[in-house]
C-alpha positions as CSV (number, residue, x, y, z in Angstrom):
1,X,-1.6,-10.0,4.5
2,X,-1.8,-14.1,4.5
3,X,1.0,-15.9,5.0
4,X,-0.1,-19.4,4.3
5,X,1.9,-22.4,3.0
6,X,1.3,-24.9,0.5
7,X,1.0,-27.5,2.9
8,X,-1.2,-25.9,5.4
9,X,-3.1,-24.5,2.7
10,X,-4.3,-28.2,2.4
11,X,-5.2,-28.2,5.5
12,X,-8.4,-26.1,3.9
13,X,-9.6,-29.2,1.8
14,X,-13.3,-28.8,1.0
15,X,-13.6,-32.3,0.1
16,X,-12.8,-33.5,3.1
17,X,-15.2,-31.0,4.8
18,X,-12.4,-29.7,7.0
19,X,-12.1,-25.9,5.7
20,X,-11.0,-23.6,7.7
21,X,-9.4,-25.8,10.6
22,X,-6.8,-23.0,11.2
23,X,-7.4,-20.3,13.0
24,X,-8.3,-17.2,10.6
25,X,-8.1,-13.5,12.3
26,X,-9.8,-10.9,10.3
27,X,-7.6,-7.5,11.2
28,X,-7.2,-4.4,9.0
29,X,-9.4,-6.0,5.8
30,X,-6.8,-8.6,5.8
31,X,-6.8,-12.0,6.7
32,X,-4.3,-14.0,8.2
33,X,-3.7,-17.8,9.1
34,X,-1.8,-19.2,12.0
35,X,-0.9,-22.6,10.2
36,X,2.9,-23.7,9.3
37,X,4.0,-22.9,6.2
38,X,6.2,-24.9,3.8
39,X,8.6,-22.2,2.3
40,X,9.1,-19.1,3.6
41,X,7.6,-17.3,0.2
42,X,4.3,-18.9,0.0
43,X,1.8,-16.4,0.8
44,X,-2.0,-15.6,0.0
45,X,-2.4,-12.0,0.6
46,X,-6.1,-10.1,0.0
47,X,-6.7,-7.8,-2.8
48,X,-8.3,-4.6,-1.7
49,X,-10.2,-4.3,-5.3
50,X,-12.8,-6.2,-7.5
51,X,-11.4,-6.9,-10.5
52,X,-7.3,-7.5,-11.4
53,X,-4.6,-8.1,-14.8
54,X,-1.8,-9.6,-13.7
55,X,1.9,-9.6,-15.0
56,X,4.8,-11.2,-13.3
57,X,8.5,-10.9,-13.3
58,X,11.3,-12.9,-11.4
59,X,10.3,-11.8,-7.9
60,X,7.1,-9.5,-8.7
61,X,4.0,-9.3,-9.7
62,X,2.5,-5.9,-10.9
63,X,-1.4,-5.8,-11.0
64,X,-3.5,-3.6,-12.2
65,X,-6.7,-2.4,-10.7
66,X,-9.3,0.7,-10.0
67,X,-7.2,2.4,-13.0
68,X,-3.6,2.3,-11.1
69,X,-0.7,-0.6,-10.7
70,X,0.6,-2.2,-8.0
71,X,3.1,-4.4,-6.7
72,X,3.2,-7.2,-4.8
73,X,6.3,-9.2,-3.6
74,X,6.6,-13.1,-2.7
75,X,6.1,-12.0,1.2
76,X,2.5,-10.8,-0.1
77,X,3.5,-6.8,0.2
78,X,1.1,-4.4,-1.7
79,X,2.4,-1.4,-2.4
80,X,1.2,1.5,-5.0
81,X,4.1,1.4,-8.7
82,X,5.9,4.7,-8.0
83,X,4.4,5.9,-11.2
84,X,1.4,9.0,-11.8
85,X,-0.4,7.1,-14.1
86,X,-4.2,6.7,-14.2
87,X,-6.6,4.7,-16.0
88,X,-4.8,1.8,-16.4
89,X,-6.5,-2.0,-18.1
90,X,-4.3,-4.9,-19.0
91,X,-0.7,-5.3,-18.5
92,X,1.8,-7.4,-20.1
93,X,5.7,-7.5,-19.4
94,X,8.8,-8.6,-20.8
95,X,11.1,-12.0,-20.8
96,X,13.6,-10.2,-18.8
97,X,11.4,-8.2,-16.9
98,X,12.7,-4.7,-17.5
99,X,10.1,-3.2,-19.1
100,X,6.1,-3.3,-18.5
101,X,3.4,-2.3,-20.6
102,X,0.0,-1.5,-19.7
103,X,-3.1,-0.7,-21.8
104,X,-5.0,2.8,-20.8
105,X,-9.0,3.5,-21.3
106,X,-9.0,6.7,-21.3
107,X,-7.9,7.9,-24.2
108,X,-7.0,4.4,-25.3
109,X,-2.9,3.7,-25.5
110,X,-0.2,1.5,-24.7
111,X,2.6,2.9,-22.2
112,X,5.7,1.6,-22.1
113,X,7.6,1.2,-18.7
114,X,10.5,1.1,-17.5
115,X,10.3,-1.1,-14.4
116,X,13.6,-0.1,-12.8
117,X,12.6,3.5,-12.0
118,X,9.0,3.4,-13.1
119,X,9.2,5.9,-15.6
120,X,6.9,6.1,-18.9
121,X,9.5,5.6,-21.9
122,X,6.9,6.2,-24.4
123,X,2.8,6.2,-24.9
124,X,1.1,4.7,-27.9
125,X,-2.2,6.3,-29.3
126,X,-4.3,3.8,-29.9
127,X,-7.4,6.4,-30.0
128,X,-8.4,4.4,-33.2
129,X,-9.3,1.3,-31.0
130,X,-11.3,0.8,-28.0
131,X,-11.6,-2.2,-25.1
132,X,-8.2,-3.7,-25.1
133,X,-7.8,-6.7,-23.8
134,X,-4.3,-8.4,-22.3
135,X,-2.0,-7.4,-24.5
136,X,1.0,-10.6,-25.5
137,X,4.6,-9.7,-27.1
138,X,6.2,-11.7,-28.7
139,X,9.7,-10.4,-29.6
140,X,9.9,-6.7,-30.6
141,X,5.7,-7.7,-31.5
142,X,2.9,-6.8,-29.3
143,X,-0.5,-8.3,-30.0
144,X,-3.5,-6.7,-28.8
145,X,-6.9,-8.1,-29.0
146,X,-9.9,-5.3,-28.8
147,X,-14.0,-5.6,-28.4
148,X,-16.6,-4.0,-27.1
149,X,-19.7,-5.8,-26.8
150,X,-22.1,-7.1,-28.8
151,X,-22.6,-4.8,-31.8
152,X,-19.1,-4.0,-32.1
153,X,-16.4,-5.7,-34.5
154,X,-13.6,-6.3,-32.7
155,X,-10.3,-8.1,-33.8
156,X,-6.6,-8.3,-33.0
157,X,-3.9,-5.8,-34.3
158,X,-0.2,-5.8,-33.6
159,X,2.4,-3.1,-33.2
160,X,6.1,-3.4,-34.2
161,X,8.0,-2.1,-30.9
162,X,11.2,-1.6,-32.7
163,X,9.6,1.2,-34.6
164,X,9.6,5.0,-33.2
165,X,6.0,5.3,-33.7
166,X,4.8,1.9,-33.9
167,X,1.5,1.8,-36.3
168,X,-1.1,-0.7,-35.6
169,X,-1.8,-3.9,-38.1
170,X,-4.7,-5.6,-38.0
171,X,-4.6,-9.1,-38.6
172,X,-8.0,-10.6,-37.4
173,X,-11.1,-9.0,-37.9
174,X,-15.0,-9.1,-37.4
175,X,-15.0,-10.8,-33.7
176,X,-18.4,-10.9,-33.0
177,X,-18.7,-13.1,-29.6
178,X,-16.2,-11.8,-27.4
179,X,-12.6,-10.3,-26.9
180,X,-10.2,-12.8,-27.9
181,X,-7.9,-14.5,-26.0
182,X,-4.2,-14.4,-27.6
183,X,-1.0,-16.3,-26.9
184,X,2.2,-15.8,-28.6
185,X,5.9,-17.2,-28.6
186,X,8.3,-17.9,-30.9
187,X,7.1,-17.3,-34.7
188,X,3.2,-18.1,-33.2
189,X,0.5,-16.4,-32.3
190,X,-2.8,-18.0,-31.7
191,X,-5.9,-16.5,-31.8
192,X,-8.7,-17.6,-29.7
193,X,-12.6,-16.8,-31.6
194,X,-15.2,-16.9,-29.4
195,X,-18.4,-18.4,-31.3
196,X,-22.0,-18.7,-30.9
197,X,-21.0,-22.5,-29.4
198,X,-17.7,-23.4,-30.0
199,X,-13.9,-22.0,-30.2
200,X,-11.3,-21.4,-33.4
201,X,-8.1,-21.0,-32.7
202,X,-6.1,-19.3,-36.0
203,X,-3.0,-19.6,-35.7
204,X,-0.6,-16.8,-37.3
205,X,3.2,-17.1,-38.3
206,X,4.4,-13.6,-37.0
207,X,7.7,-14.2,-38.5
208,X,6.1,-11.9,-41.3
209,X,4.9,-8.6,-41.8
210,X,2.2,-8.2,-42.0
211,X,1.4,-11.8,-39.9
212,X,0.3,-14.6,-42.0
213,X,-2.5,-17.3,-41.1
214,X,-0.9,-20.6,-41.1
215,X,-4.1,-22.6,-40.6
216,X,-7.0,-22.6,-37.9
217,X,-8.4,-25.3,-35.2
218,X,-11.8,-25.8,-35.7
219,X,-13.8,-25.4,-32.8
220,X,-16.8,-27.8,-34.0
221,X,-14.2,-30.2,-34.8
222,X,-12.2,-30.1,-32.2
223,X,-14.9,-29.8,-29.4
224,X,-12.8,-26.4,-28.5
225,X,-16.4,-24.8,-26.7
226,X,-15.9,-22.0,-24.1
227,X,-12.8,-20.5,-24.2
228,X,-11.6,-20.0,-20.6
229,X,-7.7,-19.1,-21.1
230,X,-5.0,-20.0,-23.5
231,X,-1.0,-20.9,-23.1
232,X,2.0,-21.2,-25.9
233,X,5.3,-22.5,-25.6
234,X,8.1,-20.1,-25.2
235,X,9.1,-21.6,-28.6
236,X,5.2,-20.9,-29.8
237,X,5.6,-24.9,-31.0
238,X,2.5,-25.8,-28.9
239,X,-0.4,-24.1,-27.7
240,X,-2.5,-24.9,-24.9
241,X,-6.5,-24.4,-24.3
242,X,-8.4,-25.5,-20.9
243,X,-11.1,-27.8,-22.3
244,X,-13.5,-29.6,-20.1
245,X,-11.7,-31.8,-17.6
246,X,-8.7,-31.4,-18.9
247,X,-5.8,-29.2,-20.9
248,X,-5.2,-29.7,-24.2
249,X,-2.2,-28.9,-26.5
250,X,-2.3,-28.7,-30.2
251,X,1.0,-28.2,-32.5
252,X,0.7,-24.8,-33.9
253,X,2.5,-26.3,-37.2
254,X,0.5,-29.7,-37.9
255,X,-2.7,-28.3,-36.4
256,X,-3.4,-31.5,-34.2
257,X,-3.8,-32.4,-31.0
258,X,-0.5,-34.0,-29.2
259,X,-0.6,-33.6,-25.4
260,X,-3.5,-34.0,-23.0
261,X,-2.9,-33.2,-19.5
262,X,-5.7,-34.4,-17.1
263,X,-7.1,-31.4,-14.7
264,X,-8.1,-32.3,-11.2
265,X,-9.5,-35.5,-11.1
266,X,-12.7,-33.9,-8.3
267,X,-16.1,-34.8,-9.5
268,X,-17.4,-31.9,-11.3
269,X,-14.3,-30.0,-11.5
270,X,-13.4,-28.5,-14.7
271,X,-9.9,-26.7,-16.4
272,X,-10.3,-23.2,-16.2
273,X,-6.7,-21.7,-16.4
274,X,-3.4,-22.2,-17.9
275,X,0.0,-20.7,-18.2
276,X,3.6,-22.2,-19.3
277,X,6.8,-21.5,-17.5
278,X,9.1,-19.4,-19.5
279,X,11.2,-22.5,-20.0
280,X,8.6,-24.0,-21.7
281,X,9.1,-27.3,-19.3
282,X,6.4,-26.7,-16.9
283,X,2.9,-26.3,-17.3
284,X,0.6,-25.0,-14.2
285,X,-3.5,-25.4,-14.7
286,X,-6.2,-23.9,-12.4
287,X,-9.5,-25.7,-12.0
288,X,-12.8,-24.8,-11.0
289,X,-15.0,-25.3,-8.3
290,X,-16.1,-28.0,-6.7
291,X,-12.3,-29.4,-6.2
292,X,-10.7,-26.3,-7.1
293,X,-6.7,-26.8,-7.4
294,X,-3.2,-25.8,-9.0
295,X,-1.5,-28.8,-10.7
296,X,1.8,-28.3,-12.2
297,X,2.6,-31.0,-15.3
298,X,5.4,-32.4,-17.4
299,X,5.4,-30.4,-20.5
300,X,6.8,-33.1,-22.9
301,X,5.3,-35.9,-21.0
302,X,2.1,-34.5,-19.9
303,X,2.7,-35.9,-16.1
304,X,1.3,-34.4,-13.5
305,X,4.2,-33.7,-11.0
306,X,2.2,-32.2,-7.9
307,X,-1.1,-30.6,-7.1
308,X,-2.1,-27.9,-4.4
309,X,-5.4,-27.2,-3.2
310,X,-6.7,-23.5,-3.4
311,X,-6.8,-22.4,0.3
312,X,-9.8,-21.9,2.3
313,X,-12.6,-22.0,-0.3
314,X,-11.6,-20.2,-3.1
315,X,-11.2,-21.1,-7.1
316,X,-8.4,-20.0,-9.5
317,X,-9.6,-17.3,-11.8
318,X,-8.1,-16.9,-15.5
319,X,-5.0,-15.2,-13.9
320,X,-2.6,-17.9,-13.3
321,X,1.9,-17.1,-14.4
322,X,5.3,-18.5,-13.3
323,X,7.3,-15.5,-12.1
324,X,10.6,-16.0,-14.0
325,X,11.9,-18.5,-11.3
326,X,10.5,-20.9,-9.2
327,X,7.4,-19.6,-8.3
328,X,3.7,-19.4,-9.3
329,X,1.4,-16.8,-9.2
330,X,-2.6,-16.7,-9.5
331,X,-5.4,-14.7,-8.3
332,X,-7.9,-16.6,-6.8
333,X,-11.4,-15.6,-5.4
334,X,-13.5,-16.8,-2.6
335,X,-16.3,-18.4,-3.8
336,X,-18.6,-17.1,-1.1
337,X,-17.7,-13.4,-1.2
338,X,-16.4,-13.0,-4.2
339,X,-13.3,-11.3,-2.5
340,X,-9.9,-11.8,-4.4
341,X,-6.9,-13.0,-3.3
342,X,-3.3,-13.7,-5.0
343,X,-1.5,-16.8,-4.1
344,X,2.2,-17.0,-4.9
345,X,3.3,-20.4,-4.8
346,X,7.0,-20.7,-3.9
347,X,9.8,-23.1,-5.2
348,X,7.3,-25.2,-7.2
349,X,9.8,-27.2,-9.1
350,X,11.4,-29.3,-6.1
351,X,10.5,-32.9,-6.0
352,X,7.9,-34.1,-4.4
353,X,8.0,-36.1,-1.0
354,X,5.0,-38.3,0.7
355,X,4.4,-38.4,4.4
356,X,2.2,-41.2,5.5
357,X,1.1,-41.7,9.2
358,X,-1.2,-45.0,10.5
359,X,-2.8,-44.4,13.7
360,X,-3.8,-46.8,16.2
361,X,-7.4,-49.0,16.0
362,X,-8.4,-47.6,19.4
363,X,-7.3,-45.1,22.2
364,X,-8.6,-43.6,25.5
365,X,-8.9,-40.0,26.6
366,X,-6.5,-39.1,29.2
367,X,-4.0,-42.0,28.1
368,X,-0.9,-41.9,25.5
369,X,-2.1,-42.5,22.4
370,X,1.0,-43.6,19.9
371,X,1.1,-43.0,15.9
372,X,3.7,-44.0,13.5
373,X,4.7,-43.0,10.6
374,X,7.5,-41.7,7.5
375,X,8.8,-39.6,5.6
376,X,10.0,-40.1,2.4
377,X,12.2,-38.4,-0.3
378,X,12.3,-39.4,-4.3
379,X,14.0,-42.5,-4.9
380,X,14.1,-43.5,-1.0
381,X,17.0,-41.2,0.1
382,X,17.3,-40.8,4.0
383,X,15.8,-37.5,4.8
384,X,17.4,-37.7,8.3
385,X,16.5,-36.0,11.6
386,X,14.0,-33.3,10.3
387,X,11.4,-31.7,12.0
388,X,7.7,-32.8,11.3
389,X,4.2,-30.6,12.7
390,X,2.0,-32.3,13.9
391,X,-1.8,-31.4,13.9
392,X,-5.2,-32.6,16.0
393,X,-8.8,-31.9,14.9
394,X,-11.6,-32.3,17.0
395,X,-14.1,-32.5,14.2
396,X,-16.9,-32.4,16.3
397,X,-16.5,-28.8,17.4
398,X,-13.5,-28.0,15.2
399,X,-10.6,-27.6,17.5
400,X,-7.5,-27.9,16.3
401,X,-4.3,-28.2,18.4
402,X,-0.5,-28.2,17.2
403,X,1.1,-30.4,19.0
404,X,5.2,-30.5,20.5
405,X,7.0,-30.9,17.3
406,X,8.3,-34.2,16.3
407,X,11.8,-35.1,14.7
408,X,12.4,-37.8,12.5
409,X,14.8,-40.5,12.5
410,X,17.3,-41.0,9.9
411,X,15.7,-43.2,8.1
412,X,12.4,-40.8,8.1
413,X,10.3,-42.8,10.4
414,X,9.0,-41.3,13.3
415,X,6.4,-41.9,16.3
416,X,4.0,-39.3,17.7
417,X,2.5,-39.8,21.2
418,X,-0.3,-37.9,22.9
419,X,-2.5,-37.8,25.3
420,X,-6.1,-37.0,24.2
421,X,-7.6,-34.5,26.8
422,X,-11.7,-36.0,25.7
423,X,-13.2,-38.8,24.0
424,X,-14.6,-38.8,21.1
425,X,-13.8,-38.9,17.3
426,X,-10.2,-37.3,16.6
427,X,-8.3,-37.3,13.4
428,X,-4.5,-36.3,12.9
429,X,-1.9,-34.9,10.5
430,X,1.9,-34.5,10.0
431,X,3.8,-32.1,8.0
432,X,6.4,-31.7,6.9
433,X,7.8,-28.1,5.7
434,X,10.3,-29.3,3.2
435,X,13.9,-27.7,2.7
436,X,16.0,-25.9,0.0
437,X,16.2,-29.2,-1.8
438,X,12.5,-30.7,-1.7
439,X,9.0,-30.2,-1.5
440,X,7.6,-30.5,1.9
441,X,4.9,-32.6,2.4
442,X,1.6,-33.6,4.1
443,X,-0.1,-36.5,5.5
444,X,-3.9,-37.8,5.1
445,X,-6.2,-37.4,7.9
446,X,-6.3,-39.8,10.2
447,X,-8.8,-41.1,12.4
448,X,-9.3,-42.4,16.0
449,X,-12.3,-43.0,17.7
450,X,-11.3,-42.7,21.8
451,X,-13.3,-43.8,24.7
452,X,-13.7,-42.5,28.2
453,X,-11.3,-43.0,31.2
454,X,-12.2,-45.9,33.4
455,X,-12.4,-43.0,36.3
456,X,-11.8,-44.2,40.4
457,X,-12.8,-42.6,43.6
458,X,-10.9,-43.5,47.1
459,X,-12.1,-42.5,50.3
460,X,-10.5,-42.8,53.8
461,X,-12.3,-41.8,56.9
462,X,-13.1,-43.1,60.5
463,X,-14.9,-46.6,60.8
464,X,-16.5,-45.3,64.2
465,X,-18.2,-42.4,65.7
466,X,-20.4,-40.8,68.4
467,X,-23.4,-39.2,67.7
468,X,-23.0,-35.6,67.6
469,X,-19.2,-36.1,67.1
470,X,-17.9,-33.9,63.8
471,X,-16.3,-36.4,61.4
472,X,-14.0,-35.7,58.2
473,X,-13.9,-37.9,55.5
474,X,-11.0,-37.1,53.0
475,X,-11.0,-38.7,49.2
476,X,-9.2,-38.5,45.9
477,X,-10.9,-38.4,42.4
478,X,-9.0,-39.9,39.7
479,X,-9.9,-39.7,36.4
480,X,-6.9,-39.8,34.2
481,X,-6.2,-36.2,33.9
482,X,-3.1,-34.8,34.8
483,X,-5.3,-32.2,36.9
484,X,-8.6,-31.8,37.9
485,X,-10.7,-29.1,36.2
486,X,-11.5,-26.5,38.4
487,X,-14.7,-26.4,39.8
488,X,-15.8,-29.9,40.0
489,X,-17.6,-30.8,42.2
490,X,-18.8,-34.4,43.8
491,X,-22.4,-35.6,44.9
492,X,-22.1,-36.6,48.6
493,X,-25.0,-38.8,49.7
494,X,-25.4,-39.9,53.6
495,X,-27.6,-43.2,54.7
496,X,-28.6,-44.6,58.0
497,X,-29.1,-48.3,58.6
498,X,-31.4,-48.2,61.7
499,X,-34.8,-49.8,62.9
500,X,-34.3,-51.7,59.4
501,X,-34.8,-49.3,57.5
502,X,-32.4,-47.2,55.7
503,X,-33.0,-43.1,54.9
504,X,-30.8,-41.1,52.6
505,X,-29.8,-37.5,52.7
506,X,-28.1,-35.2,50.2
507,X,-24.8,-33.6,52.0
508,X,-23.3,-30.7,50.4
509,X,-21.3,-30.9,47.5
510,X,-18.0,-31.3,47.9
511,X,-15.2,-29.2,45.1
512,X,-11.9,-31.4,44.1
513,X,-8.9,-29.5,43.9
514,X,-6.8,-29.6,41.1
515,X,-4.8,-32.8,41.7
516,X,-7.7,-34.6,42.8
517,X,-8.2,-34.7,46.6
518,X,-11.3,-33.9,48.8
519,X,-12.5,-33.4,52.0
520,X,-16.3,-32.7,53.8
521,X,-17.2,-32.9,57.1
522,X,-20.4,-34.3,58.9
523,X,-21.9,-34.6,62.4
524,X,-23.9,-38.1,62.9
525,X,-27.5,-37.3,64.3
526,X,-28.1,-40.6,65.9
527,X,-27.2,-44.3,65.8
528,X,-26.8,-46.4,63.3
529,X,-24.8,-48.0,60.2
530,X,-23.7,-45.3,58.3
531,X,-23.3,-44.7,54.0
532,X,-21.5,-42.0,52.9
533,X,-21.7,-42.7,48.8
534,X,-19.7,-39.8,47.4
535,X,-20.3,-39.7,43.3
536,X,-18.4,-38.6,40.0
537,X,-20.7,-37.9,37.2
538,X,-18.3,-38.2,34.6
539,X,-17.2,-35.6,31.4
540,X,-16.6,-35.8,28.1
541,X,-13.7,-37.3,29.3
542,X,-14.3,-39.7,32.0
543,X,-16.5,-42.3,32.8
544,X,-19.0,-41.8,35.9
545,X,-17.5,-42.9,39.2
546,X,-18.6,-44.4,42.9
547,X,-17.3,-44.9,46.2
548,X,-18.3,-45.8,50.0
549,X,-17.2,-45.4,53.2
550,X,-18.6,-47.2,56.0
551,X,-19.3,-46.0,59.5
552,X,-20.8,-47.3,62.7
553,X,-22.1,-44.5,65.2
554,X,-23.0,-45.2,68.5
555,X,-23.7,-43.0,72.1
């Protein structure tokens, strides 16, 4: 299992070319981030199969996949349904949540579950009809669509689950292009026909029996082309179909379009899927690749309230739902591998907060380096002390450090200081993990360029000698750090002034302990001014460093 936040998840940004600056264990065929997280419930959690349908309730989601269910909670806990059933397909689930049904392949049915205990209340034949797709109720109505390639006539049929033995109507016929997609609420149901190029959506009042066709969406006119996924109102009032860069929804009375709710705004990114809360206030819609994210709009206004990047790489499929509360649920997949993952997105209602953070023009390794920055709730309220994370990259070789956590002050502000242990190009984060209340949030990278420490060397020795006399000559290397790394050494070079002219010799290196000092030792051979140049070559952090003691040696 994953445990990975909203917030950290953005830590994953592909456009920014940062992916994957957590650290990412792979243990067990699962795969698990040490990043902070910004409710406890967010979670991504790998999916041990290929292909998934996805139902979800107030606090779970029941997938279905290699012809069995299963259950996952908000935690990201996968566990086999109590139930001895085989050869499961689609699933679809009630309002309230007590009962689940799921389509069967072989032979072709509907069971009826009782999610409570898990047992089968009743099974459907449906031997008559082959290749169900997701099945959609809408009140004591379930609508199944049904196809099975190219050759076959597929359509849509309903059954009547207030009826003992519920009898399948059909109520769209010769689907030639592909299973339809089908959305229901209220007195609605819409009817998504694939085409050779382009999209109808019919849309039935199911008020009646048998269904009626109230009017259909033209495709051609409409600009409706592939159909990804499609969305209704609780209230069936308005449906909504992915379309392009963008989400579209069109009154299922008047038959026009009156909301358009922009998808991510990433170059190339397009709407692939949709899905209303049961409230009908909320709309969240999955994009594509290359800027794959979840926003969450507005209904009536069409706003976009908040956005979350998919984490580390991965694009929403077709299988996105609000779980009855708070909470949103999709199954993404890794575009890379192909591996699938669900990502339950906790509490995603709150309000929104912004964290900004301004760094410095310049620093230096080895020195404080001292950002700024706030925190800031809806309508300026004072967050008050809270506790903020805060995050270095190296980008250069991808390290990335959490730092001692930060509190702000009651007006949100804040300063973060630290001490850069290189030079080089860093950028830094803040985040915030939210509360009960609001949304955490997270900062933009930030970036500081940071030059070497101005490094010194002292020495301290005699200023005479004999020759043949052993000498010590004691120093201390300082180059910023609060220790010296161990096993540096120093270059230790030894002239003569004599007979004007003046030799050199290499001396053994000497090693600098940890805070810095040094010793060596030497024995003059003969007469002379005397050079002992000991030398620093500098690090990554540190600029090179020189010193010189000086030394007269006589009989």
């Amino acid at each position: 299992m994953i445990v990975i936040s909203d917030l950290r998840q953005r830590f994953f940004r592909r456009r920014r070319l940062t992916a994957l600056c957590g650290t990412l264990v792979v243990a067990a065929g699962l795969l698990t981030a040490t990043v902070p997280a910004a409710s406890a419930a967010d979670s991504v959690t790998e999916l041990p199969f290929s292909g998934v349908s996805m139902a979800a309730d107030g606090d779970r989601v029941f997938l279905s996949a290699d012809g069995r269910i299963r259950i996952a909670d908000a935690r990201g806990t996968l566990t086999d349904a109590p139930i001895d059933l085989s050869g499961t397909g689609t699933l679809a689930i009630t309002p309230d949540g007590t009962r689940l049904y799921a389509t069967l392949t072989n032979p072709t049915a509907v069971v009826e579950i009782d999610t409570a205990d898990f047992t089968v209340l009743r099974r459907i034949d449906l031997s008559a009809y082959s290749c169900l797709g997701t099945p959609s109720l809408v009140g004591d109505h379930m609508w199944v669509a049904h196809w099975c390639g190219w050759g076959d006539e597929g359509g849509v049929f309903g059954l009547d689950l207030s009826a003992a033995a519920p009898e399948p109507i059909e109520i769209a016929e010769r689907v030639m292009y592909g299973t339809p997609r089908i959305a229901g609420g209220g007195s609605s149901l819409v009817v998504g026909m694939q085409g050779a190029s382009t999209t109808d959506l019919l849309v039935y009042d199911v008020s009646t029996t048998p269904a009626t066709l109230r009017g259909t969406i033209d495709g051609a006119t409409s600009h409706i082309t592939t159909l990804r996924d499609l969305a209704i109102t609780p209230d069936g009032s308005m449906v909504v179909v992915p379309a392009e860069d963008r989400y579209e929804g069109w009154d299922t009375t008047s038959l026009t379009k009156v909301r358009t709710f922009a998808a991510d705004p990433a170059p190339g990114a397009f709407a692939k899927a949709v899905a209303v809360s049961p409230d009908g206030k909320h709309l969240a819609g999955g994009s594509a690749s290359p800027g794959s994210a979840m926003a969450l709009f507005d209904t009536a206004t069409a706003e976009r309230t908040h956005t979350y990047d998919t984490p580390f790489y991965t694009e929403v499929t077709t299988s996105v739902a609000f779980t009855g509360s708070d909470d949103v649920v999709s199954v993404v997949v890794q575009m890379t591998t192909g591996r699938l993952y669900l990502w339950w997105l906790d509490n995603v209602f709150l309000p929104s907060t912004t964290m900004t953070l301004t760094p410095p023009s310049t620093g230096t390794a080895n020195e404080p380096l001292t950002l700024t920055g706030r925190l800031t709730l809806p309508g300026g309220a004072a967050p008050g002390a809270q506790p903020i994370v805060v995050m270095r990259n190296r980008p250069d070789d991808g390290t990335v450090t959490t730092l001692p956590s930060v509190t702000t002050a009651e007006d949100g502000t804040f300063t973060v200081t630290d001490v850069p242990p290189t030079s080089g190009d860093f950028t830094y984060r803040v985040i915030w993990e939210g509360d009960s209340n609001y949304r955490g949030s997270i900062s933009d990278w930030v970036w500081v360029t940071l030059a070497k420490h101005e490094s010194s060397i002292t020495l301290s020795g005699p200023s005479t000698a004999a020759v043949g006399e052993d000498i010590r000559i004691t120093g201390t290397l300082d180059t910023g750090a609060e220790t010296v790394a161990p096993g540096t050494s120093l270059t230790v070079r030894r002239a003569i002034r004599y007979d004007n002219v003046i030799p050199t010799w290499n001396l053994p290196k000497v090693t600098v302990e940890a805070d810095g000092s040094f010793a060596f030792t030497d024995t003059p051979p003969r007469t002379g001014q005397y050079y002992y140049i000991v030398i620093w070559d500098g690090d990554d952090a540190s600029l090179r460093g020189r010193a010189q003691h000086l030394m007269t040696v006589g009989q």
